[in-house]
C-alpha positions in Angstrom: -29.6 16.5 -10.6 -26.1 15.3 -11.3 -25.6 11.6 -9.4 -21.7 11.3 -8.1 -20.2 8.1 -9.7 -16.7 7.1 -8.2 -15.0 3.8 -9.3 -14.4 2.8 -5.7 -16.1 2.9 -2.2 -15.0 5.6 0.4 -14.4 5.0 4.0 -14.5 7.2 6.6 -10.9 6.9 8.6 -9.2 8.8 10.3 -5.7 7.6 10.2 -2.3 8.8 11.2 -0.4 10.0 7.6 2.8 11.8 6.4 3.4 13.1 3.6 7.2 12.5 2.8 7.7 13.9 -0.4 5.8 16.1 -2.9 7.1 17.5 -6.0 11.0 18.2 -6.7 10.6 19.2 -3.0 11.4 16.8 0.1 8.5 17.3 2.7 7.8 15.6 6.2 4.7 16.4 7.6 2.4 14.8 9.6 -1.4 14.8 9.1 -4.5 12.6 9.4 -6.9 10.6 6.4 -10.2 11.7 6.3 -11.4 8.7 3.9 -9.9 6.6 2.1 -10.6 4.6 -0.7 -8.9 1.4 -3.3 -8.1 4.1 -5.7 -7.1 7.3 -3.3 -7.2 9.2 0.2 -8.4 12.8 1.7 -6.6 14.6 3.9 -6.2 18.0 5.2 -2.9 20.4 4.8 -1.0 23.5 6.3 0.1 23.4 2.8 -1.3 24.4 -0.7 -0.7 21.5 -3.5 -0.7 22.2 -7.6 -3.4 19.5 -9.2 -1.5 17.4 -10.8 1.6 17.4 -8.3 3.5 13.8 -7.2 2.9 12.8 -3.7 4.4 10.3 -1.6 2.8 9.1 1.6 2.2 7.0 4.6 -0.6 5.9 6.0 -0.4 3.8 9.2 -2.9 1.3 9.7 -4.0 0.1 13.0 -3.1 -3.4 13.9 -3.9 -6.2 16.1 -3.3 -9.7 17.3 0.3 -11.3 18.8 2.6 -9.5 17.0 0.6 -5.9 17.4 3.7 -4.2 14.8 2.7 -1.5 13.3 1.6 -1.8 9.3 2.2 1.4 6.9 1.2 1.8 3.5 3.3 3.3 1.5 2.2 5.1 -1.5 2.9 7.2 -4.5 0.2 9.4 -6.5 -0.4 12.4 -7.6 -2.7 15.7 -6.5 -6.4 15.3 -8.1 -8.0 18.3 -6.3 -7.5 21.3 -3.6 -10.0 22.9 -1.6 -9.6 25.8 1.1 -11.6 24.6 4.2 -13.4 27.1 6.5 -11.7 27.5 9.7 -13.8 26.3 12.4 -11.4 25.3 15.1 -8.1 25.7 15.8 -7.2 22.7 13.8 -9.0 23.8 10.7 -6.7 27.3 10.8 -3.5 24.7 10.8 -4.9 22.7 7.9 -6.6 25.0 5.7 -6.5 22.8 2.6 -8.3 19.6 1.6 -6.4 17.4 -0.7 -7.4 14.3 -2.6 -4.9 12.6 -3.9 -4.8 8.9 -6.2 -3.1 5.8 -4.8 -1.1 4.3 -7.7 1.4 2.4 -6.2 1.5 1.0 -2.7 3.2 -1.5 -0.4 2.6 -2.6 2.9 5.9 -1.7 5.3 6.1 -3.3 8.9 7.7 -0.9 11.5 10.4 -2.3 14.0 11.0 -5.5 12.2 14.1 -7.2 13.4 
């Protein structure tokens, strides 16, 4: 039996993304993480990526204390692997792919900074 090795812990959120850009093509589309990790994130698409693609994402992060400003992360990677998912509900027929992608580059943007 094969053990899975990954350089970096997985977590389990479910966070608001959109994609902004993939490819020589521009792209706005909103979706949702379904883990994420130091190195890369999971999400499901209405759209079929090429492995080995460019992305470029946001992920919004939840927030709280005084200020309570919205943090995203944006990030630049590229496609790693595509999967067809089952359809099982109505969202999984709007989403039909699962795409993990890498995290190369990031930075934290506040939203509705004066």
């Amino acid at each position: 039996m094969q053990s899975e090795q990954r350089k970096s812990q997985r977590f389990d959120l479910r966070l608001p993304m959109e994609l902004i850009r993939r490819g020589p093509e521009p792209l706005a589309k909103s979706t949702e993480t379904r883990n994420v990790s130091s190195g890369g994130v999971l999400f499901h698409s209405e759209g079929q990526m090429q492995v080995g693609e460019p992305i470029e994402y946001f992920i919004t992060l939840p927030t709280s204390g005084r200020e309570n400003m919205p943090v995203r992360l944006h990030c630049v990677g590229t496609v790693i692997r595509l999967e067809s998912r089952q359809a099982r509900t109505p969202k999984d027929r709007e989403r039909p792919f699962a795409v993990a992608a890498t995290m190369e580059r990031y930075e934290f943007v506040r939203i509705g900074r004066a």
